[in-house]
C-alpha positions, 0 to 999 in steps of 0.5 A: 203664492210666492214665486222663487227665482234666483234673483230674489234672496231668502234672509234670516234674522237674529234678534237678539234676546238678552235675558239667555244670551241667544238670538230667536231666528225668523225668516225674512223675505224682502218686499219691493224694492222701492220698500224698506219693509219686509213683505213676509216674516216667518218665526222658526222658534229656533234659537241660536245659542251665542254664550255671550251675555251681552249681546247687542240689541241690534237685529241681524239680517244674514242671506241664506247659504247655498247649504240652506238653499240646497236643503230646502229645496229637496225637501220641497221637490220631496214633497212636491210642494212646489211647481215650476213656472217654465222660467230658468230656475223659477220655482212657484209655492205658497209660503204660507203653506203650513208644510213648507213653513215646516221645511222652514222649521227644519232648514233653520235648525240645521243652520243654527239649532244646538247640536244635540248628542242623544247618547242614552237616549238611543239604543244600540242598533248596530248589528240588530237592523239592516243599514240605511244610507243617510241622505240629505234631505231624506227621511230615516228613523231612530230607534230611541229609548221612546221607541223608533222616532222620525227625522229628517237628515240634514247633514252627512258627514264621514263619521256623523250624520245631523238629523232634525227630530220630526216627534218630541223624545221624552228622556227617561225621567220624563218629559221636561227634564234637562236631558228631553228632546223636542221636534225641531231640536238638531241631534248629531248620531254615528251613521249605524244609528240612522235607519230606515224611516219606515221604523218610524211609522210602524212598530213591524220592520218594513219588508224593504229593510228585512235582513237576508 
């Protein structure tokens, strides 16, 4: 178990991969203080695409952002992964839960994943299905050429919403070609595409999001 409190930061960091000009992104958590060592690293899988063909070899250790914590956090208390130990903002969980190295997957896309524009991969949704109110944090469903497809809102912005893919999406020429999307791939969509998360677990729309 690993207890969260305010004084004890969360890190990222890059290192550098100089065969694509991208950086891998793991997570850190500092050991003692008294150690240079990190005590814990997770890897994300999540790569940060740069552009620059020369990066440096050097790693790079960056604390996460309030957006970073805000997100994880809400994804843990929806899952009610962890508990509180009766300190001011001290939060008790495992890190080495397999759902919260989850959470982890999906907070790091949100801060360096590609930002996907699914385009065909989507079908039209507007007008067919009723609206869903996208939040941060919250679950919600896409209705893609695959049929409907979970993900988790990470952003919500007045025209877009960034949602982290929970399923692979196979593109229409099938599975690993160019324009294919995996779970933890970072999708940018127009709010009439987010739907109801219950799309995704059923082929039956949900009784909660009936038309009337």
């Amino acid at each position: 178990m690993f207890e969260l409190a305010g004084d004890v930061p969360f890190l990222w960091r890059l290192s550098a991969r100089s065969e694509d000009g991208s950086y891998s992104v793991a997570m850190v958590v500092p050991g003692p203080e008294d150690s240079r060592a990190f005590d814990l690293t997770i890897e994300t899988g999540i790569l940060r695409l740069t552009g620059d063909p020369e990066l440096s070899e050097n790693e790079e250790i960056l604390e996460w952002s309030q957006d970073d914590l805000d997100l994880f956090l809400r994804l843990v208390s929806r899952r009610k992964l962890g508990r509180g130990t009766g300190k001011p903002d001290t939060l008790r969980l495992d890190l080495t839960d397999p759902e919260v190295i989850d959470i982890i997957h999906i907070v790091a896309a949100a801060g360096f994943g590609f930002p996907y524009l699914p385009g065909a991969m989507l079908k039209q949704s507007a007008g067919e299905f009723p609206g869903h109110k996208a939040e941060v944090g919250g679950l919600a469903s896409l209705n893609t050429i695959r049929g409907f497809k979970p993900c988790v809102v990470v952003d919500v912005a007045e025209e877009e919403v960034a949602c982290v893919l929970l399923d692979d999406l196979e593109s229409a020429e099938g599975r690993g070609s160019d324009e294919s999307l995996y779970r933890n791939d970072l999708v940018v969509v127009e709010h009439t595409d987010v739907l109801h998360p219950a799309f995704a677990q059923s082929s039956v729309p949900p009784e909660s999001a009936a038309l009337h």
